[in-house]
N, C-alpha and C positions, 0 to 999 in steps of 0.2 A: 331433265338432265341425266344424261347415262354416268353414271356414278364414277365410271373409269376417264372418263372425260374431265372430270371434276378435280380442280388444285388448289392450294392454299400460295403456291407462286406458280407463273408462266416467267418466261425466259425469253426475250425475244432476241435473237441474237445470240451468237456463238463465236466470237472474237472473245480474246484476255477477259475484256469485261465482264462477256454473258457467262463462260465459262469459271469465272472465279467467283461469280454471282449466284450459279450453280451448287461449286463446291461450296458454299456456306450454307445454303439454302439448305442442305441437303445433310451436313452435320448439323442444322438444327433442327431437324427432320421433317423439314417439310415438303420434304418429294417433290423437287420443282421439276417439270416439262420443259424441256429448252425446245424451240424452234430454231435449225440452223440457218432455214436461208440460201437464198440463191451462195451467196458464198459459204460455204461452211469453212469455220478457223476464221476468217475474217480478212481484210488485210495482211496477216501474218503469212498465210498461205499464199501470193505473191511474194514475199520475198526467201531469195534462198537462204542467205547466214545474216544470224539476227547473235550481235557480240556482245551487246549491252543489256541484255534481261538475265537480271542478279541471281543468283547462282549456276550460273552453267560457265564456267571458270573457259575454257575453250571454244564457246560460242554454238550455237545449235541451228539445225534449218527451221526454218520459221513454221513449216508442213509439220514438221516431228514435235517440235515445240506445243503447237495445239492440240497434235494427237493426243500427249501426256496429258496434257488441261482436259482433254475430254475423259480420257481414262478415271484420273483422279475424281474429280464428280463422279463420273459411274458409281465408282465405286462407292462413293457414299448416297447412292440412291437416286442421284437426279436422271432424267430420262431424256434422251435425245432423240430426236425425230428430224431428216432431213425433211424437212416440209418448209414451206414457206406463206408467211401468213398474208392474207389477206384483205382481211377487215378485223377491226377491231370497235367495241362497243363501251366507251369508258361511261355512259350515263349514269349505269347505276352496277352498285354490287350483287352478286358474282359479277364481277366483267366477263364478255361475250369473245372470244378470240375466236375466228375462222382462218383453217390453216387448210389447203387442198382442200376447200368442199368441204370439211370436217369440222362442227361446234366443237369448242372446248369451253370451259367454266375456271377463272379463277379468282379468289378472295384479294390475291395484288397481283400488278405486274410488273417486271424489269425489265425498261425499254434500253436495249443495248445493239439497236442496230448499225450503230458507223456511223461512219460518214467514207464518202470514196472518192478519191483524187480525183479532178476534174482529169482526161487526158485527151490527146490531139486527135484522139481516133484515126490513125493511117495505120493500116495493117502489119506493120512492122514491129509498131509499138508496142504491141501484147506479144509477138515472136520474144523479143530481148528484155521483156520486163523483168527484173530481175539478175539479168545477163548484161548489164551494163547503163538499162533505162529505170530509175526510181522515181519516185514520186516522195522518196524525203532523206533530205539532206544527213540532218540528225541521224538516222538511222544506216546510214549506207555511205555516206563520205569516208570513212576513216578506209572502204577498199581503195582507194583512186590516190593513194599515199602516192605523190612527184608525177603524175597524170593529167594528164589538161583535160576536162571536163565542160561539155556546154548545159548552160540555165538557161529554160526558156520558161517566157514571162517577165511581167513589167512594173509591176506593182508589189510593196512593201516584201510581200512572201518571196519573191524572186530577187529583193535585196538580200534579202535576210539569208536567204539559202545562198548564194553568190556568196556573202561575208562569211560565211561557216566553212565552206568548204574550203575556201583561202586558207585554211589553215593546214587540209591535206593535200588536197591537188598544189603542183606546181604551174598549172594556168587554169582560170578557171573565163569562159567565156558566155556573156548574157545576150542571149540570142529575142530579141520582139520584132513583132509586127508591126510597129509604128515606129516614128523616127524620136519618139518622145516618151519617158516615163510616166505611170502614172501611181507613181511611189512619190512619199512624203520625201519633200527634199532634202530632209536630214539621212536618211536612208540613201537618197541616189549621191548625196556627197561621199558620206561614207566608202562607200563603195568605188566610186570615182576618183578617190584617194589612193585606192589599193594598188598597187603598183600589179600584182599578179592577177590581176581584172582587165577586162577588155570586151567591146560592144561588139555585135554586129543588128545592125537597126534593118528596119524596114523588109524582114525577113521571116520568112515561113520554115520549120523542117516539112518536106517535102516525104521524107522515105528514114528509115532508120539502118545502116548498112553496117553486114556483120561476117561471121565466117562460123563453120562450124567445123573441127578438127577430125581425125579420124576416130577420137572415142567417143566422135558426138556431142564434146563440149561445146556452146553457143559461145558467143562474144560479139559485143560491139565493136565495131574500127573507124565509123565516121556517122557521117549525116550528107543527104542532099536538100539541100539548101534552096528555096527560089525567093530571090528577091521582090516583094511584091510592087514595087514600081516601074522596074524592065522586065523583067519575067525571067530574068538570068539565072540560069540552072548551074550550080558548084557541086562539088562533092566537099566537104570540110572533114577531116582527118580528127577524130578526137577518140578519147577511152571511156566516158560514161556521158550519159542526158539525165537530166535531172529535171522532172517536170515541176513547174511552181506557177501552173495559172488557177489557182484555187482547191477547195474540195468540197463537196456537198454533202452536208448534213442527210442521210435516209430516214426523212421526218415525215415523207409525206401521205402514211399511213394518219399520221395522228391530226395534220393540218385543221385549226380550226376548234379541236379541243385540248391540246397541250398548248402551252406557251411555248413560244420559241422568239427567237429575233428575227431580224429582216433577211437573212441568210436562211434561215431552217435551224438554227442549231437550239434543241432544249434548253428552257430556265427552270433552274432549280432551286427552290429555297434556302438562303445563309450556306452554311455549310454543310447539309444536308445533300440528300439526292431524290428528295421530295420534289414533284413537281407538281403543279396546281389542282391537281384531281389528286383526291387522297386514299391511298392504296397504289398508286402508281409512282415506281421511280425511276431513274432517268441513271446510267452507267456508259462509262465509256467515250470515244471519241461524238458519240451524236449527242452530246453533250457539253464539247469540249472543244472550241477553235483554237488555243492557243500554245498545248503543249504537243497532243498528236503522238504519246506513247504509249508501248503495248505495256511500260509499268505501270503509268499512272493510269490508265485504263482498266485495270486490273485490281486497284487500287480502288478505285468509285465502285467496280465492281462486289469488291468485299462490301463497302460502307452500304451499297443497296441492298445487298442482303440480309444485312445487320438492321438497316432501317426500313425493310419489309417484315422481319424477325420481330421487333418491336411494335408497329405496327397493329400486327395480328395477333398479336398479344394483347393489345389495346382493345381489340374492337371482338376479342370473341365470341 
C-alpha cells in the first residue's frame, strides 16, 4: 500500500452530504479523501436558486452553494479528487477503493453517493433543467408563485408533488401515460378534490419548449404533448415541469454487500448511519427516500462523520 493512498476516511460522494461529512472528518483530523463523481456538488449543481438552506437569508445557486461546502472542508484538510470510483472491496479492513485505475486504502468509508431523479430522457430536458424542469417540488415550487405548472407521473410522488405545489402555482396539471393512477387512493382523492388540479391522461411529454432572451436567459413556455392512443400531437402552454416518476438510489457499486431495500436505497442501523459492514456509513439521499433535502443530507452527513470519528477510535 503506497502510504499516500492510505486513509483513516474515504468519502464517496460530494453532494451536502459527502461534503459536510468531509468537513468533520477533517476537523477531527482525519484527512479524509472525497471522491467527487461523475457529478461533482451533487444534485445541487442542477439547480440554479436553492432559498431554503439555512443561513443564506437571500437564497444562493446551488453551483456556488457547493463550491463554499467544498472550500470549507479544504480548508480543514480534506482532500478532493474529481475521480470516480469504481470498485470497492468492503470484505476486510483497510477497505479496498479503486478510483480511475488507482488503489486507495481506508480504515472507514462514507457512502454519500445520491440517488438521481429518474428523468424522461428527451433532449430538451437536460436544455431547461433548472430553467423551468425540476425534479422536486419541495425545492423549487415556491418560483412558480400564480403559474400553472405540469406534474408528470402517476403514482403517490406525483400526488404528493401535485398537492405541494397547489399551494404556489395557480394551476397545477398531472400529466401520465395511462388513463389510470397508480397512487394509493387516498392520495388520488386528495388531490381529485383540489379544485386548482387537473388531469391529462394517456399522455407522453414529447419535447420540452422554451425561448431564450437576448441576455441568453433560458425559460420554459409549454410542452408537446402526444397522446399515446391517437398519436395526437399538441403544444400545451405552461411555466414549470416537475418530474415525479421516481429516483434511484446510486447503490449499485455496493449491491450484494450493503443492505439496501428493494429500490436500492441503504439500511442503516436505529439511528445511526451505520450500515451492516462495520467501518462503513451510509450519508445522504442514497440513504434516504423520504425527505430528499440538501439539509437533512447534510445532516446524516455530519452524524457519519461523527460515527466514523468514533468508530476509529474504537478499533485503533
Amino acid at each position: 500500500m503506497a502510504e499516500a493512498n492510505f486513509r483513516d476516511v474515504i468519502v464517496i460522494g460530494s453532494g451536502p452530504a459527502g461534503l459536510t461529512a468531509a468537513l468533520y472528518a477533517g476537523r477531527a483530523n482525519l484527512h479524509p479523501l472525497v471522491f467527487e463523481g461523475q457529478q461533482p456538488g451533487g444534485q445541487l449543481t442542477i439547480t440554479t436558486e436553492v432559498e431554503n438552506y439555512p443561513g443564506f437569508e437571500h437564497g444562493i445557486q446551488g453551483p456556488d452553494l457547493m463550491d463554499i461546502m467544498r472550500k470549507q472542508a479544504s480548508r480543514f484538510g480534506a482532500e478532493c479528487h474529481f475521480k470516480t470510483v469504481e470498485s470497492v472491496d468492503l470484505s476486510k479492513r483497510p477497505f479496498k477503493v479503486v478510483a480511475d485505475g488507482t488503489e486507495y486504502w481506508a480504515e472507514s468509508i462514507i457512502v454519500a453517493t445520491g440517488a438521481s431523479a429518474k428523468l424522461l430522457n428527451i433532449p430538451t430536458e437536460s436544455l431547461y433543467m433548472g430553467y423551468g424542469v425540476s425534479a422536486c417540488a419541495t425545492c423549487d415550487g415556491f418560483f412558480f408563485k400564480n403559474q400553472h405548472v405540469a406534474v408528470v407521473g402517476g403514482g403517490d410522488t406525483a400526488m404528493e408533488e401535485a398537492s405541494y405545489l397547489t399551494k404556489h402555482a395557480a394551476r397545477v396539471t398531472v400529466i401520465h401515460r395511462r388513463d389510470a393512477f397508480r397512487a394509493s387512493k387516498v392520495m388520488q382523492e386528495r388531490v381529485r378534490k383540489n379544485s386548482k388540479v387537473d388531469f391529462l391522461l394517456d399522455s407522453v411529454v414529447e419535447e420540452v419548449l422554451g425561448e431564450t432572451n437576448a441576455m441568453g436567459h433560458k425559460k420554459l413556455t409549454g410542452l408537446r404533448i402526444k397522446n399515446v392512443k391517437t398519436g395526437l400531437i399538441t403544444d400545451f402552454k405552461c411555466d414549470g415541469l416537475f418530474l415525479a416518476i421516481g429516483h434511484q438510489p446510486n447503490t449499485m457499486l455496493f449491491q450484494g454487500v450493503l443492505d439496501m431495500d428493494a429500490v436500492g436505497y441503504l439500511r442503516t442501523k436505529g439511528k445511526s448511519t451505520a450500515t451492516n459492514v462495520p467501518g462503513v456509513f451510509a450519508a445522504g439521499d442514497v440513504a434516504d427516500p423520504t425527505y430528499r433535502q440538501a439539509v437533512s443530507a447534510a445532516g446524516t452527513g455530519c452524524m457519519a462523520a461523527i460515527d466514523a470519528e468514533r468508530f476509529l477510535a474504537e478499533h485503533e
